[in-house]
C-alpha positions as CSV (number, residue, x, y, z in Angstrom):
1,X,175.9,149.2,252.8
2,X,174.6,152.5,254.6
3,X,172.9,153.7,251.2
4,X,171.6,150.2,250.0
5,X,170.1,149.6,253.4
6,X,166.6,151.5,252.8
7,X,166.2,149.7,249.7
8,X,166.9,146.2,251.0
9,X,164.4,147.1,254.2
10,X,161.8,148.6,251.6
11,X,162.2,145.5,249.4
12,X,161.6,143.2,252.5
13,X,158.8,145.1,253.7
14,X,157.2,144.1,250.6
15,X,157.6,140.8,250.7
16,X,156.8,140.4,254.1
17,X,153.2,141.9,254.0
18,X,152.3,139.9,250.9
19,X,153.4,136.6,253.6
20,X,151.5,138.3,256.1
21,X,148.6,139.1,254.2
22,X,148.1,135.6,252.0
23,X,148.7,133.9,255.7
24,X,145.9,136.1,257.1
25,X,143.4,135.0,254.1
26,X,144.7,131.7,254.4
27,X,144.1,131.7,258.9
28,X,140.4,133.2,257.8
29,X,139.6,130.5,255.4
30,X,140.7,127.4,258.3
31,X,138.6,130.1,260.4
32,X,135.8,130.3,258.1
33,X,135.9,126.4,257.1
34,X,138.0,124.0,258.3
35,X,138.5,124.9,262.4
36,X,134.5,123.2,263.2
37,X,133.4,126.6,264.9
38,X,131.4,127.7,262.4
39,X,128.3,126.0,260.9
40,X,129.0,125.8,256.8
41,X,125.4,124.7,256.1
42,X,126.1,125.1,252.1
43,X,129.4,123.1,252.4
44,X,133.0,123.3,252.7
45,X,134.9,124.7,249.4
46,X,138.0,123.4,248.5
47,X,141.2,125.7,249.4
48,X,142.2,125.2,246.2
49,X,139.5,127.1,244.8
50,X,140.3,130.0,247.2
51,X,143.4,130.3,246.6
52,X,143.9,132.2,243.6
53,X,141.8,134.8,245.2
54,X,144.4,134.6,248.6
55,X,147.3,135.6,245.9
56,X,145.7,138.3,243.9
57,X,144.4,139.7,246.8
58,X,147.4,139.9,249.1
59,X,149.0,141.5,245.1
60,X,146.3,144.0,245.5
61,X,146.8,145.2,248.8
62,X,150.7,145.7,248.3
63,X,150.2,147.8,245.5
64,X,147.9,150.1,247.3
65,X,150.6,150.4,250.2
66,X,153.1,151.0,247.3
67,X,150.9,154.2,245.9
68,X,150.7,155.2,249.4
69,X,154.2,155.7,249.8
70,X,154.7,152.7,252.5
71,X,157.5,151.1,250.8
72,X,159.5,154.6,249.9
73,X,162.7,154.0,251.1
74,X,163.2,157.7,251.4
75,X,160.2,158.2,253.9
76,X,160.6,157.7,257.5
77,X,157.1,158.1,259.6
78,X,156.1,157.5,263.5
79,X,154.1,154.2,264.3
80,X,151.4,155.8,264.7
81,X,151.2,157.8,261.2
82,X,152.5,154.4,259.5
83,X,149.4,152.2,261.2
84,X,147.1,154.7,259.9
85,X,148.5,154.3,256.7
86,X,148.2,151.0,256.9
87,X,144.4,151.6,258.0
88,X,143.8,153.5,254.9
89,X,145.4,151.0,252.9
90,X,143.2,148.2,254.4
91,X,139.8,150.3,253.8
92,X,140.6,150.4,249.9
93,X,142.1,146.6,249.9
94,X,138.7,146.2,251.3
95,X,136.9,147.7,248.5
96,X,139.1,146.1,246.4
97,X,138.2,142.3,248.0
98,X,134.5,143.0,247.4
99,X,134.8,144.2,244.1
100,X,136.7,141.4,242.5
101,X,134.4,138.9,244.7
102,X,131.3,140.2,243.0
103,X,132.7,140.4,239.5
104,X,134.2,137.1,239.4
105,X,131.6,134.6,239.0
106,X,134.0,131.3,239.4
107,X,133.3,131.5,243.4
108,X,131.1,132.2,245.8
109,X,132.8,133.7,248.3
110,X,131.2,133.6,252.1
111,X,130.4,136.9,253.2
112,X,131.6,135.1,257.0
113,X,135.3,135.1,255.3
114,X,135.6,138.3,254.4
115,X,134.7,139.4,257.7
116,X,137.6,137.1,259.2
117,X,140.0,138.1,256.0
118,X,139.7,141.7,255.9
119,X,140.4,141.9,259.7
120,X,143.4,139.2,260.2
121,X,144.8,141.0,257.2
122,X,145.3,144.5,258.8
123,X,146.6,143.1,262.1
124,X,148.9,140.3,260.0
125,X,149.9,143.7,258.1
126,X,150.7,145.6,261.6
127,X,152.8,142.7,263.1
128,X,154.6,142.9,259.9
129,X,155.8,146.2,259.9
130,X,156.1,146.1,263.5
131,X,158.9,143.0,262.9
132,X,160.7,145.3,260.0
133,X,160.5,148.4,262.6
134,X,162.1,146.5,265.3
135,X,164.6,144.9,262.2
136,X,165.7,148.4,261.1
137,X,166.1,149.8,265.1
138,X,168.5,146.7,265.3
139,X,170.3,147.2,262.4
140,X,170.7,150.9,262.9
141,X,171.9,150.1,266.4
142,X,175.0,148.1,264.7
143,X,175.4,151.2,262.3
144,X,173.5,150.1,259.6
145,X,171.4,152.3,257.4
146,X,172.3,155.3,259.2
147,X,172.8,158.1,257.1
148,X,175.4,160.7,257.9
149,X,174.5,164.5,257.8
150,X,175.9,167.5,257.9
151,X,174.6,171.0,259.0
152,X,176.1,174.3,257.7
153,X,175.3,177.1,259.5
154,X,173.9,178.1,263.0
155,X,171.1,180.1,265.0
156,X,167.0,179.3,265.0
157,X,167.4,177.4,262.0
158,X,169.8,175.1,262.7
159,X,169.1,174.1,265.7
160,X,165.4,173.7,264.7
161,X,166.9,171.2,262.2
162,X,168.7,169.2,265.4
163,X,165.8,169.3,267.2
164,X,163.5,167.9,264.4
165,X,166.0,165.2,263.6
166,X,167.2,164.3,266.8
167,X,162.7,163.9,267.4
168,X,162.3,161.2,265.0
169,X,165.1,159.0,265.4
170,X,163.2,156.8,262.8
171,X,164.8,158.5,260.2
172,X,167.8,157.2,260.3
173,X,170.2,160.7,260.6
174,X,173.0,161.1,262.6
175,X,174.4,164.4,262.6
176,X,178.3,164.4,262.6
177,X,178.8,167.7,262.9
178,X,178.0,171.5,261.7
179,X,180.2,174.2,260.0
180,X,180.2,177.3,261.0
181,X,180.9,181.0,260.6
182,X,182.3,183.3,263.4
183,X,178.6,185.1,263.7
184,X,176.7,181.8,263.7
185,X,177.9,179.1,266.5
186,X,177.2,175.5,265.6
187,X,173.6,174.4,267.9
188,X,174.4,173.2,271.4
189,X,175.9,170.0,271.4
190,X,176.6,169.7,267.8
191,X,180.5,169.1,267.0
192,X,182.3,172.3,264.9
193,X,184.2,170.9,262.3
194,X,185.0,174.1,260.7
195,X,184.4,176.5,258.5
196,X,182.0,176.9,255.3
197,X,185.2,177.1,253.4
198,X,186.6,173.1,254.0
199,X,182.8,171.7,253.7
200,X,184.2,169.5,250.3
201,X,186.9,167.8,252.9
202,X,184.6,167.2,255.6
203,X,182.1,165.3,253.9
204,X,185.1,163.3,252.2
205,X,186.3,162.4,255.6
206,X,182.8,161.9,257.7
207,X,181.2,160.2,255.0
208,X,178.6,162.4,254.6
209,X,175.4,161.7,252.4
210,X,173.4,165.1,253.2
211,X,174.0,168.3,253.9
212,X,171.5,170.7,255.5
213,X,172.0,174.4,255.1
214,X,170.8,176.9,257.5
215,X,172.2,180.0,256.6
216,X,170.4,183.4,256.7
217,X,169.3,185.3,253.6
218,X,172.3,187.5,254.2
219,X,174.8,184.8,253.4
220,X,173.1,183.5,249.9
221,X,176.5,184.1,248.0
222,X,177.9,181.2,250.5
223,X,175.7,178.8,249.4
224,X,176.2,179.0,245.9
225,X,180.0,178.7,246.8
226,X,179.2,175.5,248.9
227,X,177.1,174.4,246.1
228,X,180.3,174.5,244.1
229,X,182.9,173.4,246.2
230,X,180.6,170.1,246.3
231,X,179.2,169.7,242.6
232,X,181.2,166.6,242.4
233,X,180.4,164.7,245.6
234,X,177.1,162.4,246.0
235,X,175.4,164.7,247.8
236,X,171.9,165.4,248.6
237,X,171.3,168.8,249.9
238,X,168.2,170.1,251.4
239,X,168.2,174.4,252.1
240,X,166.3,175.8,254.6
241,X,165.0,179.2,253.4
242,X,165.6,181.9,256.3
243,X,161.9,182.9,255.2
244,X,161.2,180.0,257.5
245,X,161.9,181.4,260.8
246,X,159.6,184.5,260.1
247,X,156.8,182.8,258.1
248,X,157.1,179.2,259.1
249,X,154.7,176.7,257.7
250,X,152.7,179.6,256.1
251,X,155.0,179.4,253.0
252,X,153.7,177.5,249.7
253,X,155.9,176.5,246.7
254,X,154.8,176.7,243.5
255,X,156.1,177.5,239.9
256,X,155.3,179.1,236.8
257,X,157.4,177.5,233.7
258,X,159.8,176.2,236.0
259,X,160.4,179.0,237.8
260,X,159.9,178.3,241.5
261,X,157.8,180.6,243.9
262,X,157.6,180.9,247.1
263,X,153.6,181.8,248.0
264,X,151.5,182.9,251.1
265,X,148.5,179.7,252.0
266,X,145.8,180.8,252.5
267,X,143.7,179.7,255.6
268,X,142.0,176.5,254.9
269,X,139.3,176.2,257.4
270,X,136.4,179.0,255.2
271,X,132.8,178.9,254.2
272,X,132.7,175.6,253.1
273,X,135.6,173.5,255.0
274,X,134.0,175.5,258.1
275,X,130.6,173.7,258.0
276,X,132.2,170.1,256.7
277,X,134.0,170.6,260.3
278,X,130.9,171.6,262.3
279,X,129.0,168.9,260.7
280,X,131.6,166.4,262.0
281,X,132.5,167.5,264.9
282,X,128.4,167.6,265.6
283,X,128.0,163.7,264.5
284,X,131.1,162.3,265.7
285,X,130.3,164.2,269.3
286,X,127.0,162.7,270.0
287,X,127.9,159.6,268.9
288,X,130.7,159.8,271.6
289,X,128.3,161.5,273.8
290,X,125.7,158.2,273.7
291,X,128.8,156.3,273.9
292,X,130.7,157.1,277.2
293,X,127.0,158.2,278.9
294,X,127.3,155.5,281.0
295,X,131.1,155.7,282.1
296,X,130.3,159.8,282.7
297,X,128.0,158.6,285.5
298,X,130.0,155.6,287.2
299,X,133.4,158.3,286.6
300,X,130.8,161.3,288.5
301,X,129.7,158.7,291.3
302,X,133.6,157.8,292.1
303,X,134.5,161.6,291.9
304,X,131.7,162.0,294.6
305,X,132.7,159.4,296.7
306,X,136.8,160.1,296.4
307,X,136.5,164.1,297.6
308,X,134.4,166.8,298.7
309,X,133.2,168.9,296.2
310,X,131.6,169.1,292.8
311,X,131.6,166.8,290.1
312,X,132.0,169.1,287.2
313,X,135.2,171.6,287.0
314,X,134.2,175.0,284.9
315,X,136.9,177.2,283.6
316,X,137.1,180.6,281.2
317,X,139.0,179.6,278.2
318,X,140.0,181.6,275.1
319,X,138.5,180.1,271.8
320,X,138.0,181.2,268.1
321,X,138.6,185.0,267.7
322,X,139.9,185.7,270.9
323,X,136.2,184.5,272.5
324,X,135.8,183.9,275.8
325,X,134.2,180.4,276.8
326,X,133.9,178.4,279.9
327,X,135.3,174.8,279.4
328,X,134.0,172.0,281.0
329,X,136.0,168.6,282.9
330,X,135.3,166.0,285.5
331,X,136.9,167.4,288.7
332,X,140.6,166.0,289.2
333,X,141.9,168.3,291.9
334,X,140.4,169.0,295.4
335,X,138.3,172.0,295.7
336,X,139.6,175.4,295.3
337,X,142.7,174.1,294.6
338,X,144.1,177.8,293.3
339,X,143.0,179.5,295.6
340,X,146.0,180.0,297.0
341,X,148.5,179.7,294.2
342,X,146.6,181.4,291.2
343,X,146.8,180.4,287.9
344,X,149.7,177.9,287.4
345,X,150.9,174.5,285.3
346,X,149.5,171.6,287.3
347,X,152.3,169.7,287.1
348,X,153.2,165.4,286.8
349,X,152.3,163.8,289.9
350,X,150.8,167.0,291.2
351,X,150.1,166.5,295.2
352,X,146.6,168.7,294.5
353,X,145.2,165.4,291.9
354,X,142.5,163.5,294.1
355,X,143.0,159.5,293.9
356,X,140.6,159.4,291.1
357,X,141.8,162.6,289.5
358,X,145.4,160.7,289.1
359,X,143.7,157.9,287.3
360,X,141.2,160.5,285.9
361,X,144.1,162.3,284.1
362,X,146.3,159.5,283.3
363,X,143.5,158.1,280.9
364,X,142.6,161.6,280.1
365,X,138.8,160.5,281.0
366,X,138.5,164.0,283.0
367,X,138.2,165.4,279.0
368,X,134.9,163.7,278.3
369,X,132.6,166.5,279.0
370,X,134.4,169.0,276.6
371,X,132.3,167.0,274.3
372,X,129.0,168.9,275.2
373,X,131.5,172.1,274.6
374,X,131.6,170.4,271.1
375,X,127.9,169.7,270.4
376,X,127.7,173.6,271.9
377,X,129.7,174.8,269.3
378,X,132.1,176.4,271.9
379,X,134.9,173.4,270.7
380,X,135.8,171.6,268.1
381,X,137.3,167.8,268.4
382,X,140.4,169.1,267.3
383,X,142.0,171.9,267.4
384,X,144.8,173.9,269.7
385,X,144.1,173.0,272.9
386,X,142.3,176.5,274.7
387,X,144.1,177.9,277.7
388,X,142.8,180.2,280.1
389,X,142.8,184.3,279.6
390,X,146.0,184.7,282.0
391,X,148.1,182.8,280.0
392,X,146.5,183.9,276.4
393,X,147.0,187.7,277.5
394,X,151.0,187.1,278.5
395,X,151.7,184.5,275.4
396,X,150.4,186.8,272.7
397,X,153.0,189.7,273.9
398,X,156.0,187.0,273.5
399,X,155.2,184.3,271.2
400,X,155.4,185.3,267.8
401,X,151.9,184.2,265.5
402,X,150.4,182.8,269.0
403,X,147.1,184.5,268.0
404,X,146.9,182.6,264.7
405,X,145.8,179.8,266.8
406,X,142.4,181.2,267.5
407,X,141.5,181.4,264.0
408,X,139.9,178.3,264.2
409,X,138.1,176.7,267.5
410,X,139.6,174.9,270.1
411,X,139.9,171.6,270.5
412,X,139.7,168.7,272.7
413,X,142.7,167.5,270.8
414,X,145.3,168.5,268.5
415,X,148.5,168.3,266.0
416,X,150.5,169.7,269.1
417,X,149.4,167.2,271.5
418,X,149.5,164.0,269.3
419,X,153.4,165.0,268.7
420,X,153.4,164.8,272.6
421,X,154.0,168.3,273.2
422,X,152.0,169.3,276.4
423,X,151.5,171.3,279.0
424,X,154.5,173.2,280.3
425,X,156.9,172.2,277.2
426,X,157.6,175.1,275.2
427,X,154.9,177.4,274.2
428,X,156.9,178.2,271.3
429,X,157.1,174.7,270.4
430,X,153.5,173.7,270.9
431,X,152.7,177.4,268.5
432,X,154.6,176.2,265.8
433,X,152.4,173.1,265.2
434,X,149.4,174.6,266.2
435,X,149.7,177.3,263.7
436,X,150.7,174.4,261.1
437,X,147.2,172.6,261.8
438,X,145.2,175.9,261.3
439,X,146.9,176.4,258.0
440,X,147.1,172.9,256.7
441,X,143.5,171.7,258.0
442,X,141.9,168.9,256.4
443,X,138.8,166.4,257.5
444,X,141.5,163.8,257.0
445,X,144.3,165.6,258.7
446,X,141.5,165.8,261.5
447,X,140.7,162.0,261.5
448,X,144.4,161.5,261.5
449,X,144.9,163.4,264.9
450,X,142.1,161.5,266.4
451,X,143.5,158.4,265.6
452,X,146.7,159.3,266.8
453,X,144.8,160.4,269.9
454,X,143.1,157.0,270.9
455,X,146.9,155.4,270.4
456,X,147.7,157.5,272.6
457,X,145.3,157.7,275.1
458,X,145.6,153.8,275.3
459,X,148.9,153.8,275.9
460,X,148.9,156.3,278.9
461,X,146.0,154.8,280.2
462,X,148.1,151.9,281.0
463,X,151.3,153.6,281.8
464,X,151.4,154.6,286.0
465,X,154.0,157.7,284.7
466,X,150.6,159.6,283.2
467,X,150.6,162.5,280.7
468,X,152.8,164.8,281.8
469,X,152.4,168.6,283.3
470,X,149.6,171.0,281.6
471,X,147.4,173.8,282.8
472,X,144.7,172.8,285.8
């Protein structure tokens, strides 16, 4: 049942957005037509003449989800990455609506209903796979569709492996156990179930359907022997090459006549991409700029009101190339309020936070004046997150590839935040996917992290816990 369970859930999901989505066209039609709030000066068409277009349509749309990998049973993705899918999705169903409206002649379709359609049909869509989401949790909660796995080996590797999976609980992995060598412990909190040498018995007994090894370059003979020992059991095995925890994300596979290789990327973010960015981040900034102007000046009269001092916070930061920069917030702290200390992590629920800082940082509203940074050209909309030269100046000494970060500008937002790593969480950690964004940079990867911002921003808006400890 375990290993049929993705397929039944994928199979479902289909089904249920093409209800959802003919419902949706069906609700914008009544809408549109039939509820009396809306004026239909050429007439009322039948529903039967809509139809047709209802069922071809809600086709459509599921076979763009299909080739965008929404229904692969094998992929398991955050809400957040799954509604932007979904967005995506909806933008070329879209396309696809208007297209086949204007080719087929048979109708005249009300431009009114495809305003209702197109947007009842991505929300329908959302409720849908929010139903299915909160179907799977249940059903993994009773010990369906959870997939058994198995680690082999120990150290970095490994236990970057526990973290990851233990992170995204949405994929479905439980780990039931690790084997291990005398030289390479099992990760903390990981049951040793032996050796390398009885890895065919163990995955007989646990019912193991993947096996992840983690073993240093050192030990590649052992993994052709556990290859071996297992060549007759369904297994799926996924290797982790020690090159990993020296080169991390920087690594690129490729082959020539089916023979793999493992390459060096190159930085994305050059002559061309560099200006698509600037160009962007200059639009998108004074569009935002225009946009909160008015909430900048009611936030700077209640930050005037709440505490003595100014309304503006100035700061030296580090940005591209190791360049120096003064960043710019809405005051959330009382005056001077290092004076004492020096630089330190402000930390959750810090006593220093004025009343309106609190709320100011919760709904990360103290942020909107980076944006002139960004129209500067000091920032970028996204990007690592610039700290101060203190911090810069003892990280770089420790942190292995912490300078790669300031190969590109900083950023109001970025890959490391949206995965909800701030602050004082490991500046390891928070490296690892900064350095991943600088090398894997797209305008869509950056759209992506903005949209994953808002969600985010929302939600913490609302929630009285905040955002967590980061640097003043």
């Amino acid at each position: 049942m375990n290993q049929k369970a993705p397929l039944t859930f994928a199979l479902l999901s289909v089904v249920a957005d093409w209800l959802a989505l003919a419902l949706a066209l069906a609700l914008a039609f009544w809408i549109r037509f039939d509820s009396g709030w809306i004026a239909a000066p050429k007439g009322i068409p039948s529903f039967a003449s809509y139809l047709p277009g209802f069922l071809f349509t809600a086709f459509g749309w599921v076979i763009l989800f299909a080739f965008l990998g929404l229904y692969d049973p094998r992929r398991a993705v955050a809400w957040g990455e799954e509604a932007l899918h979904v967005f995506k999705g909806a933008v070329l169903g879209t396309l696809v609506l208007m297209s086949s409206a204007f080719l087929y002649r048979g109708v005249s379709y009300s431009r009114l209903f495809f305003a209702f359609a197109v947007l009842l049909a991505f929300f329908a869509v959302l409720l849908s796979r929010a139903l299915m989401r909160k179907a799977r949790s249940l059903a993994r909660s009773r010990g369906i569709g959870i997939e058994n796995v198995l680690l082999v080996g120990g150290g970095d590797l490994a236990d970057a492996i526990r973290r990851s999976i233990e992170a995204r609980p949405e994929r479905a992995f439980r780990i039931a156990g690790a084997l291990s060598e005398p030289d390479l412990p099992p990760p903390e909190g990981i049951q040793d179930l032996g050796s390398l040498d009885a890895i065919a018995e163990v995955c007989r007994a646990h019912r193991i359907s993947r096996v992840f090894i983690a073993l240093p370059e050192s030990k590649r003979e052992r993994i052709v022997e556990i290859l071996r020992a297992c060549e007759n059991l369904p297994l799926q095995f996924e290797i982790v090459p020690d090159l990993f925890s020296r080169l991390g994300e920087r690594m690129r596979l490729s082959e020539i006549d089916g023979i793999p290789l493992l390459g060096m990327k190159d930085f994305p973010l050059q002559s061309w991409n560099r200006f698509v960015k600037r160009a962007f981040d200059i639009v998108l900034s004074i569009v935002l700029l225009l946009l909160f102007l008015p909430v900048l000046l009611v936030l700077a009269l209640a930050i005037t009101i709440d505490s003595p001092g100014p309304v503006f916070f100035r700061q030296r930061r580090i940005g591209r190339d190791g360049r120096v920069f003064r960043i710019a917030k809405l005051r959330s702290m009382v005056a001077n309020a290092e004076e004492k200390t020096g630089p330190v992590w402000a930390a959750e629920g810090d006593a220093r936070a004025t009343r309106v800082g609190a709320f100011l940082r919760r709904a990360s509203l103290d942020e909107l004046p980076q944006l002139w940074n960004v129209l500067r050209g000091d920032m970028s909309l996204v990007g690592p997150r610039p700290e101060r030269p203190y911090f810069v100046r003892a990280f770089e000494k420790d942190v292995p590839r912490y300078f790669d970060r300031h190969r590109v500008k900083s950023g109001m937002t970025g890959w490391a935040q949206v995965n909800g790593l701030r602050g004082n969480t490991p500046v390891e950690e928070r490296t690892r996917y900064d350095v991943y964004y600088v090398e894997n940079w797209s305008l869509l990867f950056d759209l992506r992290i903005l949209f994953l911002t808002a969600l985010h921003v929302v939600r913490h808006a609302a929630s009285p816990q905040g955002r967590g400890a980061r640097s003043k």
